[in-house]
C-alpha positions as CSV (number, residue, x, y, z in Angstrom):
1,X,-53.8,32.5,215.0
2,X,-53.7,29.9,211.7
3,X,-56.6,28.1,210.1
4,X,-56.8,24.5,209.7
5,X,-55.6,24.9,206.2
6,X,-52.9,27.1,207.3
7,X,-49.2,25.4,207.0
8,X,-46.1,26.5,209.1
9,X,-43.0,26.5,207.5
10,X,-39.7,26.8,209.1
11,X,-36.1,26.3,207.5
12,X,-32.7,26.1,208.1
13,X,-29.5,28.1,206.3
14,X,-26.7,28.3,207.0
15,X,-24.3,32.0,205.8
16,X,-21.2,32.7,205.5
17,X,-19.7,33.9,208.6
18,X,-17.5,36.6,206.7
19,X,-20.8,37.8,204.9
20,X,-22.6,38.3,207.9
21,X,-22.8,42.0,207.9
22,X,-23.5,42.3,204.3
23,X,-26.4,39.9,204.3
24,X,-28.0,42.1,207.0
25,X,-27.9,44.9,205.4
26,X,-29.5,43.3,202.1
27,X,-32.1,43.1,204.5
28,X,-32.6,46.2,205.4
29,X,-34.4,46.6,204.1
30,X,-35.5,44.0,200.9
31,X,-36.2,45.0,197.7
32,X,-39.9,46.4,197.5
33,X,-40.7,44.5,194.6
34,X,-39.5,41.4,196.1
35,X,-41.6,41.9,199.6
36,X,-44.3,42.5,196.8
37,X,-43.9,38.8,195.0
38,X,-43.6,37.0,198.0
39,X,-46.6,38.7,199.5
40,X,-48.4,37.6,195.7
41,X,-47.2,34.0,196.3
42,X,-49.4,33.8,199.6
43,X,-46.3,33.5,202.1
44,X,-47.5,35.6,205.3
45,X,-46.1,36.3,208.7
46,X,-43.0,35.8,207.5
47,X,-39.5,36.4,209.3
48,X,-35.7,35.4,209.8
49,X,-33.9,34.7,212.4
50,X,-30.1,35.1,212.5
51,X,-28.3,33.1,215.3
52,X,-24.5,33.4,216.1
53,X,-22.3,31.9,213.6
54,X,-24.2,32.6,210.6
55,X,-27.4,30.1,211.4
56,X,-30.2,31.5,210.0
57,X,-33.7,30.0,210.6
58,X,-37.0,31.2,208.7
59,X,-40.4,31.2,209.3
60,X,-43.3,31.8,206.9
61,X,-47.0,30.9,206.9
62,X,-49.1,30.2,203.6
63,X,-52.2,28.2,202.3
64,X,-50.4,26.1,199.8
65,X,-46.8,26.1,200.3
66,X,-46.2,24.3,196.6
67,X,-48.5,26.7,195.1
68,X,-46.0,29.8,196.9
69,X,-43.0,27.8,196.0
70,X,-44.4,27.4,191.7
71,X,-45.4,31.3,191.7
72,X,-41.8,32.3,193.0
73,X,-39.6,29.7,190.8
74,X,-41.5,31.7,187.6
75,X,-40.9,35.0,188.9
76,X,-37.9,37.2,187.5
77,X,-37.3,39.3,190.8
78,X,-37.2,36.5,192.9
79,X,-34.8,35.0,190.5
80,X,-33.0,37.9,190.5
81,X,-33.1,38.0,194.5
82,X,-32.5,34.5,194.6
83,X,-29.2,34.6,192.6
84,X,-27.8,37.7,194.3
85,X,-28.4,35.7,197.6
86,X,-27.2,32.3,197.1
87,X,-23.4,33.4,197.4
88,X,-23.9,33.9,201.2
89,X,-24.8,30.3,201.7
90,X,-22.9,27.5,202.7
91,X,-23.2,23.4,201.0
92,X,-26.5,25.2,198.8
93,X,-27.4,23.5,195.6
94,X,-29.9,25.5,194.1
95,X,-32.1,28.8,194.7
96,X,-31.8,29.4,198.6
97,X,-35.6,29.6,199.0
98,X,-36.1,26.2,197.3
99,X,-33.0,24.6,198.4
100,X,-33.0,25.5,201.9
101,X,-33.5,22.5,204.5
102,X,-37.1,22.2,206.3
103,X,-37.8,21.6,209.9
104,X,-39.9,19.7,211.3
105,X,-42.7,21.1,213.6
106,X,-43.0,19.4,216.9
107,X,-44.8,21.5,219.0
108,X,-46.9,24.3,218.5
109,X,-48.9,26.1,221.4
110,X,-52.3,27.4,219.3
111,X,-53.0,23.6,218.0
112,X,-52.3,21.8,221.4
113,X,-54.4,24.2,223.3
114,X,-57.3,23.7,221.2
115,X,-57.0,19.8,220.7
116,X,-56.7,19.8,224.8
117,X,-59.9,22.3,224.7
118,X,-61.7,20.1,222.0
119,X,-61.3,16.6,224.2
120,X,-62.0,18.0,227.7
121,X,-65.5,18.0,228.2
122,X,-66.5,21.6,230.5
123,X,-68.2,21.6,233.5
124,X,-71.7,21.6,232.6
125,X,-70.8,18.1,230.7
126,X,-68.9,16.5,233.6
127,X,-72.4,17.7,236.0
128,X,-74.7,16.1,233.2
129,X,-72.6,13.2,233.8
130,X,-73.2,12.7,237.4
């Protein structure tokens, strides 16, 4: 479940195809220190997902997403991450968790079930109306 002042972010990368099996295993794990900063930063719930052909998507939760964004750009270990990373990306200019490309939310389950809960008015009210 997110707060209101919860933000969702979701990106786009794309790897190498012939680098596929080494960026997994950079994975796996990631460096502690690194798991460490990003958890500093205030990124939470945060995961990849690697589809066929090297698309990778991530996902990442946070209360200020600028704020995360400032704290890791002045961290060393994520600019040491970061630069041991960027070779498995395709068209990247820049650190691959600044430069990667956002997507857009369109739907998401939690915020249209309460919205729908919010507006429809329960029983009692629809009696009282009567």
């Amino acid at each position: 479940m997110t707060s209101a002042s919860t933000q969702r972010v979701c990106f786009s990368l794309q790897v190498r195809p012939e680098l596929l099996d080494e960026y997994i295993r950079r994975h796996t794990p990631v460096w502690p220190e690194m798991l460490a900063e990003i958890a500093a930063s205030g990124r939470r719930s945060y995961s990849l997902f690697l589809a066929e052909g090297g698309r990778l998507i991530g996902y990442y939760e946070v209360d200020d997403d600028a704020a995360a964004q400032a704290y890791l750009a002045a961290s060393p270990v994520a600019a040491r991450w970061e630069a041991e990373m960027a070779r498995f990306f395709v068209g990247l200019a820049g650190r691959p968790d600044q430069a990667a490309t956002a997507l857009t939310e369109v739907f998401n389950l939690h915020d249209q079930l309460a919205a729908s809960a919010a507006s429809t008015p329960t029983t009692d009210e629809s009696d009282d109306a009567s």
